[in-house]
Each structure stands twice: as structure tokens, then as C-alpha cells.
Backbone as a ProteinNet text record, in pm:
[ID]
protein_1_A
[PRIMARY]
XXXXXXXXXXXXXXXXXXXXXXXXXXXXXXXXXXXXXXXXXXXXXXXXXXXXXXXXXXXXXXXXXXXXXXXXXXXXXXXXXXXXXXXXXXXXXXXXXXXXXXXXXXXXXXXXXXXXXXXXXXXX
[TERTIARY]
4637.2	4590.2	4452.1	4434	4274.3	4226.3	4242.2	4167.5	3998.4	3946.3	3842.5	3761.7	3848	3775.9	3698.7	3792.1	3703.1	3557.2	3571.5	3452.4	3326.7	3357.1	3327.9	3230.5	3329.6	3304	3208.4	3222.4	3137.7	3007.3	2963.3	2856.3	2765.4	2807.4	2819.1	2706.1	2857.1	2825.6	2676.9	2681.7	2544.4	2401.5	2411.2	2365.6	2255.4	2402.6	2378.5	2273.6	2339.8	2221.2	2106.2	2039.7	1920.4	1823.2	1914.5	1864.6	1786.1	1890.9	1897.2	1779.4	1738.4	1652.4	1518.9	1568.7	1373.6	1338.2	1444.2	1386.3	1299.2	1360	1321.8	1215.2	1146.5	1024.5	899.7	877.6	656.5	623.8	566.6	411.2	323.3	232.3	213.1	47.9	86.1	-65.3	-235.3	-306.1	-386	-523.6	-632.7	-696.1	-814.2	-863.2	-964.4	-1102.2	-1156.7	-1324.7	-1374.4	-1460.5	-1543.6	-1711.6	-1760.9	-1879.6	-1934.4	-2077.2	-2171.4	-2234.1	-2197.3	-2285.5	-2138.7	-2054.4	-1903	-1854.1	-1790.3	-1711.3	-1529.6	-1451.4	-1321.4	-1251.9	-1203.9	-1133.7	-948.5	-927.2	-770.7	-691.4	-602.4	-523.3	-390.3	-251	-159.8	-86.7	53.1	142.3	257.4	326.7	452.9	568.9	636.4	747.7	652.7	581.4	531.1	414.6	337.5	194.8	114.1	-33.6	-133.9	-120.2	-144.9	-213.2	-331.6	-442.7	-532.9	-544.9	-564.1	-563.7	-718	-821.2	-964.1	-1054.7	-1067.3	-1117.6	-1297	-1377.3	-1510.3	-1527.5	-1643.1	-1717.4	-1835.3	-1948.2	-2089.8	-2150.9	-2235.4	-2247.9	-2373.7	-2341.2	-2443.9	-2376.9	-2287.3	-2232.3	-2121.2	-2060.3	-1958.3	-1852.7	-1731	-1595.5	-1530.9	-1423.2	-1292.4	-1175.4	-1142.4	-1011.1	-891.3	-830.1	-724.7	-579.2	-543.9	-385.7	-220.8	-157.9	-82.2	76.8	136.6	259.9	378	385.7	520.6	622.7	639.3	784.4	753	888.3	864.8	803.6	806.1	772.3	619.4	501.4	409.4	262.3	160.4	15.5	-70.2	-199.1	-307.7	-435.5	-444.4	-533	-634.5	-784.8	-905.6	-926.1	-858.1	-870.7	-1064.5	-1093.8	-1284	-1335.4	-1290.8	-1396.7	-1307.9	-1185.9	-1126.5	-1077.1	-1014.5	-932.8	-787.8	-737.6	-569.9	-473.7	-474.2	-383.6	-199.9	-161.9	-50.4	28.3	135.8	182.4	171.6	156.4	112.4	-8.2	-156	-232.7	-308.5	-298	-317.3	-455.7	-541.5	-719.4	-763.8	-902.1	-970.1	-1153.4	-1229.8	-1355.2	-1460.4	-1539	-1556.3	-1712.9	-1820.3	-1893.9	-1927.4	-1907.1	-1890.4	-2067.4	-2089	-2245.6	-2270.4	-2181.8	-2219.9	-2142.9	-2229.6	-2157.5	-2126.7	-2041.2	-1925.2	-1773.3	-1709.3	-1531.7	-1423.8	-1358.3	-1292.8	-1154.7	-1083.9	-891.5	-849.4	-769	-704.7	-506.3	-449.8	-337.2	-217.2	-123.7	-10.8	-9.9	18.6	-8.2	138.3	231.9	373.5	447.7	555.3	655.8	745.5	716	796.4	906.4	906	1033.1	984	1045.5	1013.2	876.6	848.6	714	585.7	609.7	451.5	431	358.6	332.5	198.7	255.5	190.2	126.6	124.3	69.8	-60.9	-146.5	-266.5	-391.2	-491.9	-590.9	-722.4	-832.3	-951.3	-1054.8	-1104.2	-1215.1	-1371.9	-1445.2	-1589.5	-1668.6	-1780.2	-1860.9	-1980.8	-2050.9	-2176.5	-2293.6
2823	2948.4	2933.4	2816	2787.1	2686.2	2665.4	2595.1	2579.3	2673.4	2716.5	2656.5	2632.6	2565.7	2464.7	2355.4	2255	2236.8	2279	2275.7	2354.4	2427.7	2471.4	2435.9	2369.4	2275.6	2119.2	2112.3	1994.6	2034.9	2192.5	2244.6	2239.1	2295.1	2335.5	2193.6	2143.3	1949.1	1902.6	1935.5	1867.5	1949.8	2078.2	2183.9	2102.2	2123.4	2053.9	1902.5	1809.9	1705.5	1719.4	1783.9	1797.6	1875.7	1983.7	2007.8	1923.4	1861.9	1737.3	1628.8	1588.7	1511.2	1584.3	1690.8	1770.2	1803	1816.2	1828.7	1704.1	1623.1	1476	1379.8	1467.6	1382	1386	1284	1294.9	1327.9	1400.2	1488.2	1394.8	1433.4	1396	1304.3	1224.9	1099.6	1167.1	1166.4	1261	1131.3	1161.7	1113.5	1055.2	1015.2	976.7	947.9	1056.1	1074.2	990	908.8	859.6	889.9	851.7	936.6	889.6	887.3	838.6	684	573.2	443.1	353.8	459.5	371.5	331.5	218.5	191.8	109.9	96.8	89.6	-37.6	-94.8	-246.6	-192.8	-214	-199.9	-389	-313.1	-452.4	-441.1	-511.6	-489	-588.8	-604.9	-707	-659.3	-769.9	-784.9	-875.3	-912	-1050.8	-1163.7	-1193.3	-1309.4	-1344.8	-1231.6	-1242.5	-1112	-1111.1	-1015.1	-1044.7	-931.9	-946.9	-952.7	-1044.5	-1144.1	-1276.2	-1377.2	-1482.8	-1460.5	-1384.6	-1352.7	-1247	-1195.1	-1010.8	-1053.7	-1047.1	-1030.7	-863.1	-890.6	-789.1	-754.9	-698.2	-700.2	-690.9	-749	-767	-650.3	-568.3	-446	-319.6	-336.3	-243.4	-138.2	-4.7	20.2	41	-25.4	13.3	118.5	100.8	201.5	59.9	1.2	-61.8	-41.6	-28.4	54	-27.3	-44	-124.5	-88.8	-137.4	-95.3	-192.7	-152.1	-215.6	-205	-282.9	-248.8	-301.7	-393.5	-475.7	-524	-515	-597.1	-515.6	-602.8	-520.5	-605.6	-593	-645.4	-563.5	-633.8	-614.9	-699.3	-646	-671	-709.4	-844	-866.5	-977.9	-879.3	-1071.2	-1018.2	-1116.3	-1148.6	-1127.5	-1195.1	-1237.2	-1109	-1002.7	-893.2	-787.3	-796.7	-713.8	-556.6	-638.1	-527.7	-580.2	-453.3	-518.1	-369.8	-415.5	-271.5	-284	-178.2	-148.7	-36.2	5.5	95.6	236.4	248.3	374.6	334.3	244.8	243.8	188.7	260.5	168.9	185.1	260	271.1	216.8	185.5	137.9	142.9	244.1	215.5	114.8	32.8	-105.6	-169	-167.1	-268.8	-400	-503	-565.6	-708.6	-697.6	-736.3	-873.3	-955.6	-1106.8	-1138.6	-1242.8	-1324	-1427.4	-1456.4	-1569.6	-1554.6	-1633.8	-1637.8	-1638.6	-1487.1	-1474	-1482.5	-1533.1	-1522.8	-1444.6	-1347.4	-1204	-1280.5	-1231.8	-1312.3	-1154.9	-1209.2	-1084.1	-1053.7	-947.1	-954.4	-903.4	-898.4	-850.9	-958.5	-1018.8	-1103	-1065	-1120.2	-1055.3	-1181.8	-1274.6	-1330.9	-1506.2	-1597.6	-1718.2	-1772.3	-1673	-1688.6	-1670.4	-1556.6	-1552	-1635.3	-1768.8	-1862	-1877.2	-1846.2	-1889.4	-1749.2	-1670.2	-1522	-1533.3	-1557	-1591.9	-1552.4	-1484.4	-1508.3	-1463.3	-1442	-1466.5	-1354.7	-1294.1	-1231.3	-1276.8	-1272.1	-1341	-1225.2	-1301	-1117.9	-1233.6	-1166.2	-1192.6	-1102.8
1732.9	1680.2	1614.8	1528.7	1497.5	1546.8	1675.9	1750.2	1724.7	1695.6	1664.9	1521.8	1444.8	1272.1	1320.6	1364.1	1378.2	1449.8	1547.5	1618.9	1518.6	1481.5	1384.9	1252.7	1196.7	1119.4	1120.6	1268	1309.5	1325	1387.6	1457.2	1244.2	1167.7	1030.8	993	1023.8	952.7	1042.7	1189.9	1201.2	1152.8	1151.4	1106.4	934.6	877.9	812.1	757.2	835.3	815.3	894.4	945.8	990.5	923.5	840.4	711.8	627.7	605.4	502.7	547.9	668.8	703.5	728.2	770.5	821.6	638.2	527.6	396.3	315.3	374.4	344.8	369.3	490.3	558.9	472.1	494.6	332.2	408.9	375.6	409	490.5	585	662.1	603.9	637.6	586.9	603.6	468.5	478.6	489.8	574.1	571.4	530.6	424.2	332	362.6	306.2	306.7	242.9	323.7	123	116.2	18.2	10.3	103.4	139.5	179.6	118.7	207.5	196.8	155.1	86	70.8	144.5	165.1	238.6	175.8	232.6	209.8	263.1	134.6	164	164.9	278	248.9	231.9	126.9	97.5	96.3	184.1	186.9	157.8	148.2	98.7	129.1	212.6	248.9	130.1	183.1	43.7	117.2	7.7	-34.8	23.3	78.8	143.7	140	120.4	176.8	327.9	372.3	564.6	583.9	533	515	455.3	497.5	425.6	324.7	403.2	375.7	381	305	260.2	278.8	361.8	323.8	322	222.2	140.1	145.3	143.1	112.6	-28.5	-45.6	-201	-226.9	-312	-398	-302.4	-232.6	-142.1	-220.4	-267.4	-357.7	-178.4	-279.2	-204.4	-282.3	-198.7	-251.6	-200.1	-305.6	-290.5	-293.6	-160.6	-157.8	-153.4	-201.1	-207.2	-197.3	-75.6	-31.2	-20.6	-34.7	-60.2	35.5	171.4	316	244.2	220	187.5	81.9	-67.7	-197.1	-286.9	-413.1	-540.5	-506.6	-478.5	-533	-612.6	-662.4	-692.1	-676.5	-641.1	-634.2	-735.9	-770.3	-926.3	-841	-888.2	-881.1	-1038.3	-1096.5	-1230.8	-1265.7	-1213.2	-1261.9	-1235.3	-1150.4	-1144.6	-1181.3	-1260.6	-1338.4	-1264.2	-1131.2	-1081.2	-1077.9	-1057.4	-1100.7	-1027.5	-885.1	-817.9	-847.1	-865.2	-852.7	-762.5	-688.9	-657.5	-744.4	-822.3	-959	-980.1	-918.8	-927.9	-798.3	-694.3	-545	-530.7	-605	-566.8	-680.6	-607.8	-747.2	-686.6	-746.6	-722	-796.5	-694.9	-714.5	-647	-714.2	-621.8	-689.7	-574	-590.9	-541.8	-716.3	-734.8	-721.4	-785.9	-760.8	-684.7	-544.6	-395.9	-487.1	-358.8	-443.9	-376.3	-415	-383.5	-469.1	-468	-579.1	-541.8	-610.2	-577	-615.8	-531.8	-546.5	-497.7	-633.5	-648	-659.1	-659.5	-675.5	-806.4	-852.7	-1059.5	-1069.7	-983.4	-1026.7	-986.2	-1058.7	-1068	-980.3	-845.7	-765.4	-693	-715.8	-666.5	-656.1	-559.4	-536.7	-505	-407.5	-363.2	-401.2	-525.6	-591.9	-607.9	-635.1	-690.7	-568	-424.8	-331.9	-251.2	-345.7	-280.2	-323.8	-272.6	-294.9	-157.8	-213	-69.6	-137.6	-50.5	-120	-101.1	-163.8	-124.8	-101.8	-4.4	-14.9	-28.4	-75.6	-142.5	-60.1	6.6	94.2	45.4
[MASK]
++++++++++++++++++++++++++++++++++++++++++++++++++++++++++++++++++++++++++++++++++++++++++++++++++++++++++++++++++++++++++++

């Protein structure tokens, strides 16, 4: 006689989570202008590495340092030229005046491996 609920109920239920997922999607990745003569260092980190061993730079040049986080709690610090990225702080505008080789290290306590999260920036 209610043959009918269930099916019903299932059509409801998927109804349902697609709701639930098309509500859920971020906004779609917006693409970043930068002024004129700027240019943009991206920096990322997986568990227990940047995806560079080696960041060159141009020296008297301004960036936009942008820092990004795929896998793990990490940050982004070159101690000597007093930047220090975080996920609640992933940009940072920056030129970078004296050449040289600076170590850009993880600044968050993120597990076994910080110790060896390490890589370098060269400023030319």
C-alpha cells in the first residue's frame, strides 16, 4: 500500500546531499593583479618540505610573497629579512635590497621533520 515512501525518501535523501555539497564549494580562485614592476614569489609546503629547494629573487626588485600551505600545519620565516608567513598571514609585501643567501625555515612546530624544513632564497 506504501510502496511509494521509500523511493521517496531516497529521491529526498539524494536531493538532499547535493544540496549539502553544491553549499559547500569555495568560491572560485580569484586571480591576483599586482602593480606595475611587481612581481610575485610563491612559496608552498607540504609535511616536511617547501616545493623548492631554491627561491631566486632580483635584488632592488619589490615582490609580493605569497605563502601557501597543501599538506600540514606549516610557516614561512627568513629570519634576517624579517618575514614570517603564516596561514592567517600568507602575503607579505617585500623588496628585497641586499644580494646574498638567506634561509627561509618553517616557523611552526609542525612535527618530526621541521628540523630539516629548510631551503634558501638567493637575492641576485
Amino acid at each position: 500500500m506504501y510502496k511509494w515512501i521509500m523511493p521517496v525518501l531516497i529521491v529526498v535523501a539524494c536531493l538532499f546531499g547535493v544540496y549539502l555539497l553544491a553549499q559547500g564549494l569555495p568560491e572560485k580562485p580569484k586571480e591576483e593583479k599586482l602593480a606595475e614592476g611587481t612581481e610575485l614569489l610563491k612559496i608552498s609546503a607540504t609535511n616536511f618540505n617547501f616545493d623548492q629547494q631554491e627561491y631566486h629573487v632580483k635584488a632592488n626588485t619589490p615582490y609580493v610573497v605569497s605563502f601557501s600551505n597543501k599538506l600540514g600545519n606549516h610557516g614561512a620565516e627568513i629570519a634576517d629579512l624579517g618575514i614570517n608567513l603564516t596561514k592567517d598571514n600568507p602575503k607579505q609585501e617585500f623588496t628585497f635590497d641586499k644580494p646574498g643567501t638567506y634561509e627561509l625555515k618553517c616557523s611552526i612546530m609542525c612535527g618530526q621533520g621541521h628540523t630539516q624544513m629548510i631551503a634558501k632564497v638567493i637575492v641576485e
